[in-house]
C-alpha positions as CSV (number, residue, x, y, z in Angstrom):
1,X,-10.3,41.0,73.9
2,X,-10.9,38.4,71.6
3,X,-10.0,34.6,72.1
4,X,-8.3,32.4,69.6
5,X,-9.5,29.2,69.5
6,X,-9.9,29.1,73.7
7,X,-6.0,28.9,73.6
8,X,-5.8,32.5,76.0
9,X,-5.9,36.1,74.4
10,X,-5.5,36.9,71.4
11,X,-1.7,38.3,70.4
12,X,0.4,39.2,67.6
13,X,1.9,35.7,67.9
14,X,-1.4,34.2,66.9
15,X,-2.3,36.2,64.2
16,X,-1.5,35.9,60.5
17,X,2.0,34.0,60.7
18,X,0.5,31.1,62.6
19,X,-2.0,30.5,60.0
20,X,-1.5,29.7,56.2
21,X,-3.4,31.9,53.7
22,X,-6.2,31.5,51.5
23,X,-9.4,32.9,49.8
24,X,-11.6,30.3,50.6
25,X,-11.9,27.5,52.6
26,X,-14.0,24.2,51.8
27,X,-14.7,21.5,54.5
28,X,-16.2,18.4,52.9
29,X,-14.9,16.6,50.1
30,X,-18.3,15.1,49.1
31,X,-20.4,16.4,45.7
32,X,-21.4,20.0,47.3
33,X,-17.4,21.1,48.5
34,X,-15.6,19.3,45.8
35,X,-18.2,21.4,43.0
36,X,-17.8,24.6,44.8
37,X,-14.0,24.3,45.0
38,X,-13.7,22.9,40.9
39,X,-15.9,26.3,40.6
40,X,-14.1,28.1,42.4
41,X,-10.8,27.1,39.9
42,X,-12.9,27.9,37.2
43,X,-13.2,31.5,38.5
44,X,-9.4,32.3,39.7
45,X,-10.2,31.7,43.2
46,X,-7.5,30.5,45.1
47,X,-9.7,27.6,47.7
48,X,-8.1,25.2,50.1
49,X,-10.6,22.0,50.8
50,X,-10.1,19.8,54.3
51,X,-11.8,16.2,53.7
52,X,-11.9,14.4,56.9
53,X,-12.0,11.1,55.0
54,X,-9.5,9.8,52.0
55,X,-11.4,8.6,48.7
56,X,-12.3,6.2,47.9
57,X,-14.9,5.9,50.5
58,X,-18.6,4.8,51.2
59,X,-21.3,6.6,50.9
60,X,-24.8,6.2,50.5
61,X,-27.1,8.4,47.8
62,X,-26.4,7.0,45.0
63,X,-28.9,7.8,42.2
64,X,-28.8,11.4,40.6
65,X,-31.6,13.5,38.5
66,X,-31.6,14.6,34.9
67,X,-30.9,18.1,36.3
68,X,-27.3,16.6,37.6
69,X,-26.4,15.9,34.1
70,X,-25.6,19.6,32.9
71,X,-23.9,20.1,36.1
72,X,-21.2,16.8,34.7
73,X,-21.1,19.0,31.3
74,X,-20.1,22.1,33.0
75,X,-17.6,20.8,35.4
76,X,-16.1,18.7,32.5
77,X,-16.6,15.3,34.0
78,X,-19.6,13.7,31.8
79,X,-17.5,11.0,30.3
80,X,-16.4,9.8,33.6
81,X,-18.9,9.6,35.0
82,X,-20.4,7.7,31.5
83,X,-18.0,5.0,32.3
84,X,-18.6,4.6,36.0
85,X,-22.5,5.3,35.9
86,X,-25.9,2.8,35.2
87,X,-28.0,5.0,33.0
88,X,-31.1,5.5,34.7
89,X,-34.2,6.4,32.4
90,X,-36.7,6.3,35.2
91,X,-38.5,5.9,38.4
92,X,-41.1,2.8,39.2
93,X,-43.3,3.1,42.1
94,X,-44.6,0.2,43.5
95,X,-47.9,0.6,46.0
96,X,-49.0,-2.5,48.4
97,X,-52.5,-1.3,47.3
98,X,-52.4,-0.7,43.5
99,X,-51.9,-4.0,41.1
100,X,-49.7,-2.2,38.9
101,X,-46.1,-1.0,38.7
102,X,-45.9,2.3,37.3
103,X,-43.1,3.6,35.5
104,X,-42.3,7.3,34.7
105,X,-39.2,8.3,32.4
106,X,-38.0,11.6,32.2
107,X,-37.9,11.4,28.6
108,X,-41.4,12.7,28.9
109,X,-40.8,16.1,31.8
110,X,-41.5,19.3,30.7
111,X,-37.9,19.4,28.9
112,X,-37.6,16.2,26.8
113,X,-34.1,17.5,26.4
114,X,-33.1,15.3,29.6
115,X,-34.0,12.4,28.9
116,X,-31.8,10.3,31.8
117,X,-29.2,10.3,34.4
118,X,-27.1,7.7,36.7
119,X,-27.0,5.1,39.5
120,X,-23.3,5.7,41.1
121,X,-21.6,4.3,43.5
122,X,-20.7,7.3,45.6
123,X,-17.0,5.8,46.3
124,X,-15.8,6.5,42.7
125,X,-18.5,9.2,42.1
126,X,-17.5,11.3,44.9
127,X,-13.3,10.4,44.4
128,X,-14.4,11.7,40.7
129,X,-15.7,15.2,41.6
130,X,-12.9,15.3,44.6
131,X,-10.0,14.4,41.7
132,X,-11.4,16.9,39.4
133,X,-11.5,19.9,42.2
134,X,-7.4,19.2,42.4
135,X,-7.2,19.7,38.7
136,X,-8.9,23.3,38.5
137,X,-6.8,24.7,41.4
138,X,-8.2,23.7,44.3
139,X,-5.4,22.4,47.1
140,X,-7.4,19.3,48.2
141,X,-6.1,18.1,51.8
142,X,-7.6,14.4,52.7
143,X,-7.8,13.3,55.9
144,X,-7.9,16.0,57.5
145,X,-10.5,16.9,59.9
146,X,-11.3,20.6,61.3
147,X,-11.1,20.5,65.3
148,X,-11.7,24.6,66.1
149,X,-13.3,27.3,64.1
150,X,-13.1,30.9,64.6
151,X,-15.6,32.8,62.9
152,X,-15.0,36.1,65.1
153,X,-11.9,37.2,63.4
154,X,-12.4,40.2,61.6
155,X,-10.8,39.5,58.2
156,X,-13.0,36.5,58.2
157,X,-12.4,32.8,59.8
158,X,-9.4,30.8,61.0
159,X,-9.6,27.1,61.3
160,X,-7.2,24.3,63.0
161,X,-7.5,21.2,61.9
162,X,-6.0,18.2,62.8
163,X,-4.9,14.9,60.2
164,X,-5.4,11.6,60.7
165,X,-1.4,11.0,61.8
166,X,-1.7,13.7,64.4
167,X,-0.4,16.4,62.7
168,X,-2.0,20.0,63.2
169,X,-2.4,22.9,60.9
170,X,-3.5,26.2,61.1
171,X,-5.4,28.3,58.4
172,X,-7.2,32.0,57.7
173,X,-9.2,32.4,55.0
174,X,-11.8,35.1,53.8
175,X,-14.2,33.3,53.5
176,X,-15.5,29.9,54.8
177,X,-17.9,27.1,52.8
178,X,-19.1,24.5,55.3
179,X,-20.1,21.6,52.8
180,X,-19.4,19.0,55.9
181,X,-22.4,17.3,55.3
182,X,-24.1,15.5,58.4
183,X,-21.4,16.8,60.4
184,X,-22.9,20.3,60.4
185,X,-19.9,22.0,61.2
186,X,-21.2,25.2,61.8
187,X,-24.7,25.3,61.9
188,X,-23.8,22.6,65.2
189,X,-21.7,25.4,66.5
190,X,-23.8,28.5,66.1
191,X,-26.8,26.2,67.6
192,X,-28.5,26.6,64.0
193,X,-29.5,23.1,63.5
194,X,-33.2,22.0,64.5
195,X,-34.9,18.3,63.8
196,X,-37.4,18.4,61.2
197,X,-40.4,17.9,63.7
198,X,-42.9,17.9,59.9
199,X,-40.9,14.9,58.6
200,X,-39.1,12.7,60.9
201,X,-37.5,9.5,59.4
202,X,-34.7,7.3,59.9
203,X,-33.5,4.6,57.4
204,X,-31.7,0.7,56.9
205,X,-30.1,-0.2,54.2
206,X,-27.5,-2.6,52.1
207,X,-26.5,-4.3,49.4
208,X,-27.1,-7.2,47.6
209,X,-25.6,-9.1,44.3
210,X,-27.8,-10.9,42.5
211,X,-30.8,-9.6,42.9
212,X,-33.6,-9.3,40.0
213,X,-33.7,-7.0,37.5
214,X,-35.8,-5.4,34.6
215,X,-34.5,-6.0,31.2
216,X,-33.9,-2.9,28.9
217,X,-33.2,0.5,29.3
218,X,-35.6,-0.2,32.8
219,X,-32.7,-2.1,34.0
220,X,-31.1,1.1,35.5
221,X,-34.2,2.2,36.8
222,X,-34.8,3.3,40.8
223,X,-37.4,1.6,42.0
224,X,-39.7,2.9,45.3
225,X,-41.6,0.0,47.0
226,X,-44.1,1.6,49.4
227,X,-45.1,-0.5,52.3
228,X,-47.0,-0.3,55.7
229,X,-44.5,1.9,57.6
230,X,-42.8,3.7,54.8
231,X,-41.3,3.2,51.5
232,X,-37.8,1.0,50.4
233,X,-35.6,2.4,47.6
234,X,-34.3,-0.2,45.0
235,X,-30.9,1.1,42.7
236,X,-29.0,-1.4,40.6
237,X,-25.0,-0.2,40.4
238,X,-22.9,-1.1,37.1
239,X,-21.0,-3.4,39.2
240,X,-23.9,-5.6,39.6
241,X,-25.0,-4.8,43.2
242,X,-27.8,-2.7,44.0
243,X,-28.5,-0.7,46.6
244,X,-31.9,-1.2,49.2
245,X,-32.8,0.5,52.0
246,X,-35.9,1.3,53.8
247,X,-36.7,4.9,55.4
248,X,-39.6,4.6,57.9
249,X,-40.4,6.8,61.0
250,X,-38.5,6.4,63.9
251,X,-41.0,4.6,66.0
252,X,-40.9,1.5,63.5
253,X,-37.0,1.1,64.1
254,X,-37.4,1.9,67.5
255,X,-40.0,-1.3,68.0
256,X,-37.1,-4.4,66.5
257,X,-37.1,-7.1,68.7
258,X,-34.2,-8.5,66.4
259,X,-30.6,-7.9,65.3
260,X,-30.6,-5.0,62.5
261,X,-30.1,-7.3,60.0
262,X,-32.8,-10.0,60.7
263,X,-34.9,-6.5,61.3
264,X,-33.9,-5.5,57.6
265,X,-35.2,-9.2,55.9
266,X,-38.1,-8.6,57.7
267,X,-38.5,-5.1,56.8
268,X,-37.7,-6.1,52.7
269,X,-40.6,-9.0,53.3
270,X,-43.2,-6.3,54.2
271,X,-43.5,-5.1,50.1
272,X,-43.8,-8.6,48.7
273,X,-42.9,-7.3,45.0
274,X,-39.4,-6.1,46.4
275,X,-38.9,-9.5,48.5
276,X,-39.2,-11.5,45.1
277,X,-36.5,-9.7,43.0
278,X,-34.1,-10.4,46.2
279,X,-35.4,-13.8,46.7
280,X,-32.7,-15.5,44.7
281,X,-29.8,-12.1,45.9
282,X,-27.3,-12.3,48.7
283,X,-27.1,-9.5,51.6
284,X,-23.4,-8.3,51.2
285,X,-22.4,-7.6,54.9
286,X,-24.2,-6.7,57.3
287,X,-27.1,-3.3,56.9
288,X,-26.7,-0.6,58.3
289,X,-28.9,1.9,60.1
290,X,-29.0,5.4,60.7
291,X,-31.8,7.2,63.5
292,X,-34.2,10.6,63.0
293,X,-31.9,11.8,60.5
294,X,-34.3,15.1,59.0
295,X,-32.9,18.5,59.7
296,X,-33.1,21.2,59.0
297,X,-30.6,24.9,59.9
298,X,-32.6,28.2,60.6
299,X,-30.4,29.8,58.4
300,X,-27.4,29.5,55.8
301,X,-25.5,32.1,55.1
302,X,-23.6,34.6,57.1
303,X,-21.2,37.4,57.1
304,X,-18.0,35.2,56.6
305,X,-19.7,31.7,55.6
306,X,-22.4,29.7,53.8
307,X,-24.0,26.4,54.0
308,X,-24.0,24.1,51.1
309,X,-26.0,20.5,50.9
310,X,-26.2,18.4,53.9
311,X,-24.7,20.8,55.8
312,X,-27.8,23.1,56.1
313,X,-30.6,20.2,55.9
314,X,-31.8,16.8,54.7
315,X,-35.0,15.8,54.6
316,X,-35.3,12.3,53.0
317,X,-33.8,10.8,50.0
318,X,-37.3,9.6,48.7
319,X,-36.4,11.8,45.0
320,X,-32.9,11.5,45.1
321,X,-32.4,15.1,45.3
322,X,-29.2,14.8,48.1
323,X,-26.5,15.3,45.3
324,X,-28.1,17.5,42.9
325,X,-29.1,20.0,45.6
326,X,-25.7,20.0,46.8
327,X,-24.5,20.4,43.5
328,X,-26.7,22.7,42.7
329,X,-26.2,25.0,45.6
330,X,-22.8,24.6,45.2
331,X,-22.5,26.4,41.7
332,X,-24.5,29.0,43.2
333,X,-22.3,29.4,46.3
334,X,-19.0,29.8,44.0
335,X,-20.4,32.2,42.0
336,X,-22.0,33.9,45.2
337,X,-18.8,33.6,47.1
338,X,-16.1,35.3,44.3
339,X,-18.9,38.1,44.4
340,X,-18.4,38.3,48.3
341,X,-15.1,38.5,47.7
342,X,-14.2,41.3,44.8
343,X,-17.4,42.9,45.2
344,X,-17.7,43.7,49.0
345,X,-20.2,46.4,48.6
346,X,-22.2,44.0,47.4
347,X,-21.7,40.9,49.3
348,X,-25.1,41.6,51.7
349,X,-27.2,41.2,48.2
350,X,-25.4,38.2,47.2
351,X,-25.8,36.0,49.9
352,X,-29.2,37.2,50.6
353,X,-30.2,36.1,46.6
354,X,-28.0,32.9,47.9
355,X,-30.3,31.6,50.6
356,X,-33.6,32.7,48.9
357,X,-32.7,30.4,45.8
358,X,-31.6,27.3,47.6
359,X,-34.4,27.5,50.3
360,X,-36.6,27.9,47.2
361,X,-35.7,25.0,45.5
362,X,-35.7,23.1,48.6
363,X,-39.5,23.7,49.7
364,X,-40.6,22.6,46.6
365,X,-39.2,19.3,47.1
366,X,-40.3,19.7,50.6
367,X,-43.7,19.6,50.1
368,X,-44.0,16.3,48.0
369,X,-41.6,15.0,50.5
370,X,-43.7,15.4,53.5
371,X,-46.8,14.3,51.5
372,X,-45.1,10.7,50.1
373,X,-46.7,8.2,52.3
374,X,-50.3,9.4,52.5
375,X,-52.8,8.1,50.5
376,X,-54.0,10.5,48.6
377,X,-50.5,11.4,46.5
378,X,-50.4,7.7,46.7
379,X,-53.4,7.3,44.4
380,X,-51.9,10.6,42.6
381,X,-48.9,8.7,41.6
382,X,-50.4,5.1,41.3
383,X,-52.7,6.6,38.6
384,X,-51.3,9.1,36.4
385,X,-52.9,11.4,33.9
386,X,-51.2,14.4,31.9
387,X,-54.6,16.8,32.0
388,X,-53.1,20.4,32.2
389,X,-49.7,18.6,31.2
390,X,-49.6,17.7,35.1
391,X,-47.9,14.4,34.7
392,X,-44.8,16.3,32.6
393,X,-44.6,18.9,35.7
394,X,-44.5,15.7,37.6
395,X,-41.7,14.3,35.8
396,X,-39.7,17.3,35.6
397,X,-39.7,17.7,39.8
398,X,-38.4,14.3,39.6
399,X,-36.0,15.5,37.5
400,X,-35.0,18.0,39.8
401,X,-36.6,21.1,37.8
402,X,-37.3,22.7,40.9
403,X,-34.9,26.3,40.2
404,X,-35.3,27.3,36.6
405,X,-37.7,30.0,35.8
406,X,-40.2,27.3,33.7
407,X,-44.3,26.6,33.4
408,X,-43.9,23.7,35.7
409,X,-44.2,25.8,38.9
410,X,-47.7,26.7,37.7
411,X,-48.8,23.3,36.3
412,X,-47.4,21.9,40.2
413,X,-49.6,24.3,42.1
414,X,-52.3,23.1,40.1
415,X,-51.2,19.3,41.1
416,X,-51.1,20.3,44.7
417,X,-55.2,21.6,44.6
418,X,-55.5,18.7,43.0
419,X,-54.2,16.8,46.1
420,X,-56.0,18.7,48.4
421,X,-59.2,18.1,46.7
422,X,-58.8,14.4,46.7
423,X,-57.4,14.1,50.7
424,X,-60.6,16.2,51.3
425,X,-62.8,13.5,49.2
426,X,-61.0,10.5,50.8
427,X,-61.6,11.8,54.6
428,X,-65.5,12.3,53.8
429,X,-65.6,8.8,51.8
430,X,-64.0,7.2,54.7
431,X,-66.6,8.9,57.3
């Protein structure tokens, strides 16, 4: 016989009348749950999301691709996010071993029909998307976090959650979206989750006022400063702060001899270009750090669930891709999701399609990502040229053109011979 929740066998007491009724339930209140429940509305499915937190709160990712942009215009939510965005036209890459900053904008990708996106701060960004979930249907419950999951039950899962006064509720639904972010929710339970042993990275990071900026449209810019033991993002906010953080490989944070935020000055003075915009800026608080934080789940879909965003992997924010693959996936879990449910026959198919799409996408981004600090896509990036139209495909993967059915796919393959040949020619020069 079945248990419910460890609370003893399961009866008729604990069946359906303990547990309020929906079609879908959403944990996480971040970009990926709050998209797939606003989706969800969109469709006629009826979806109950549990936040742990209450928005406004902090979070860190805050600069989005082009490709997050049409996402805004089909949600309905572009002119808010106009008002509470920095328009970003462009990434700069700054190398410790190249004299030059160079400057890509997206204006020049494969689709010139995206020419820009955003720099956010994720505390109105994220209340944004949340806010806009309520209004197409979705009954959004904050601060509430999920204690026990029950993804035996036949007609598909039951959850208890608990708020943050103590109170306790119970709920079955169908079907169940885990977009819980770092929390993993259920890839942790199934024993799913495994540390990215090909990329492992950990990251510190604040913000400063008054720190340097470019003038112009290059104002809103992200900026990566590469340096000895990684790279350090730079991404001015409309409010005037800007975000900085460096992600390096565990063993560098592991070897501070100092508090985290002497450690994080002397990090910043490692990419000298970086330490002269802050120069004249003020730390706000103290930073923050976070450990090996690549991961990766072996799988994301099963009979009565799905994964979406952090809550099935992250790798490392060097593109930005965090919210637009959470995003992203999250369209494609709604729409997979209302097939699950009126189409049962059908539902194997769906989800299958599901995974192979998002783990697609993801890989391609992968292997750039992996790639970032060596030399060799150093000098690829550091010195740019559009033979084949490689510098467009380029562009558009920064863009997050990673799904759609376009050229670039070729023109990248191309780009990653083009790699190999030139790690192969460095390793004999170096001989």
């Amino acid at each position: 016989m079945k248990e419910a929740f460890g609370k003893g066998p399961a009866t008729n007491e604990t069946s359906a009348n303990d547990f309020e009724a929906c079609d879908v339930l959403v944990v996480g209140g971040g970009p990926g749950g709050s998209t797939v429940a606003a989706r969800l509305g969109d469709l006629g499915v009826d979806a109950v999301l549990l936040e742990k937190d209450r928005h406004p709160r902090f979070h860190i990712g805050e600069s989005l691709l082009p490709l997050n942009v049409p996402l805004f215009e089909k949600l309905g939510i572009t002119d808010e996010i106009e008002k509470i965005g920095m328009p970003k036209w462009g990434v700069d890459f700054v190398s410790p071993v190249h004299e030059k900053m160079v400057t890509f904008e997206f204006r020049d990708a494969w689709d010139k029909s995206l020419p820009y996106s955003f720099q956010v701060k994720r505390s109105e960004f994220d209340h944004t998307l949340l806010r806009n979930a309520s209004a197409k249907g979705a009954r959004v419950f904050e601060g509430w976090r999920v204690t026990e999951i029950d993804l035996e039950y036949a007609d598909g899962v039951k959850i208890i959650a608990k708020s943050d006064t103590g109170q306790e509720r119970r709920w079955r639904a169908r079907f169940l979206v885990d977009a819980s972010g770092r929390d993993t929710l259920v890839a942790s339970k199934l024993g799913l989750k495994e540390r990215n042993r090909r990329h492992a990275s950990g990251a510190v990071y604040g913000h400063f006022k008054d720190a340097r900026r470019q003038e112009g449209r290059a104002e809103g810019n992200i900026t990566i400063f590469w340096f000895d033991h990684g790279w350090i993002w730079f991404i001015p906010l409309a409010d005037g702060t800007t975000s900085v953080g460096a992600v390096c490989p565990p063993d560098y944070l592991k070897a501070r001899k100092t508090d985290l935020t002497s450690f994080f000055h002397e990090t910043i003075a490692r990419a000298p270009k970086l330490a002269e915009w802050l120069s004249g800026a003020t730390l706000i608080g103290p930073a923050t750090g976070t450990g090996n934080y690549s991961y990766r789940a072996r799988s994301m879909t099963g009979r009565n669930y799905l994964l979406v965003g952090d809550a099935y992997a992250f790798i490392d924010p060097v593109f930005s891709t965090g919210v637009y693959l959470a995003m992203n996936g999250a369209f494609r879990a709604a729409d997979t999701v209302a097939t699950v449910i009126r189409q049962p026959a059908g539902a194997g198919r769906a989800l299958a399609r599901f995974e192979a799409e998002v783990a697609q996408g993801l890989d391609r981004f992968s292997w750039f990502i992996y790639r970032m600090n060596r030399p060799a896509l150093r000098d690829l990036f550091m010195n740019p040229r559009n033979y084949f139209r490689l510098q467009e495909a380029m562009l558009s993967l920064l863009s997050g053109d990673v799904f759609r059915p376009t050229p670039v796919h070729r023109r990248l393959a191309l780009f990653k011979a083009l790699y190999y040949a030139k790690a192969v020619h460095r390793r004999f020069a170096a001989a």
